[in-house]
N, C-alpha and C positions, 0 to 999 in steps of 0.2 A: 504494500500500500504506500501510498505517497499523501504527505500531509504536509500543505504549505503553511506557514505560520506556526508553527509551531515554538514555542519556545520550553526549557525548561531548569530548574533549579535544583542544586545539589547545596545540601548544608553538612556542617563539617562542625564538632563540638572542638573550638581551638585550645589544646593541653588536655585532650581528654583523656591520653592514657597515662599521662601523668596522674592528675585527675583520680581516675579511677585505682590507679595504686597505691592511692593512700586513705580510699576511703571502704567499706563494707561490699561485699556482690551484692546483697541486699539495697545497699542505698542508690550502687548504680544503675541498679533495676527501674529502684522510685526514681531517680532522676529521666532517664530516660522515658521512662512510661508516663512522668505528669507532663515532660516539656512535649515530645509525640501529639501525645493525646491534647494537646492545647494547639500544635501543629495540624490535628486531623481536624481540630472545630473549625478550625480557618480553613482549610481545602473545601468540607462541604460545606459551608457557608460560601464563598466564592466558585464551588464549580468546577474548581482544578482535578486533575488525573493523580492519584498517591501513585506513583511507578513502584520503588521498593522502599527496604527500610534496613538497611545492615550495621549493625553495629551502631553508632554515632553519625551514620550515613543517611541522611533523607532524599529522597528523590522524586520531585513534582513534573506533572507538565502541565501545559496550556494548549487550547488545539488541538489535541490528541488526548484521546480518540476523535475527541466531537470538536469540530470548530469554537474558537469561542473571539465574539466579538465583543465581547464587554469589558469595555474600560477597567470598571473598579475590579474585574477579577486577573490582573497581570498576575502574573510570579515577584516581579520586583517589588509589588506592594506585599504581597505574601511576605514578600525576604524581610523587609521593614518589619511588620507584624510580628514576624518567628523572631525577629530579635528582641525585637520590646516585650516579646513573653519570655525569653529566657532571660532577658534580665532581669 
């Protein structure tokens, strides 16, 4: 298949295996599963495609599958958002 427009976003937890070597498996679990899951309200709220999820790895798109012509649902607004929720 061919999908014009498409864009999409990869996030990256910056020092996360640092990070995670000094804190509980447990906690990096809770970290990962509250900021995720604060990541997945915003995809379906905006319409975005969840591609995968590995590790500290998220991966969005726009466009794909479905065309998306709406403004407020970019990826880069996404990005903005994903950050102001981990912070």
């Amino acid at each position: 298949e061919h999908h014009s427009g498409v864009t999409v976003m990869f996030t990256d937890i910056k020092g996360f295996t640092a990070l995670s070597s000094k804190i509980s498996p447990q906690e990096v679990v809770d970290l990962l599963n509250s900021m995720y899951s604060a990541f997945d309200e915003i995809i379906v709220n905006w319409q975005l495609y969840k591609v995968e999820v590995i590790g500290d790895a998220y991966f969005v798109s726009a466009g794909c599958p479905q065309p998306e012509n709406v403004e407020d649902r970019r990826p880069d607004r996404l990005a903005m958002r994903a950050v102001e929720v981990a912070l």
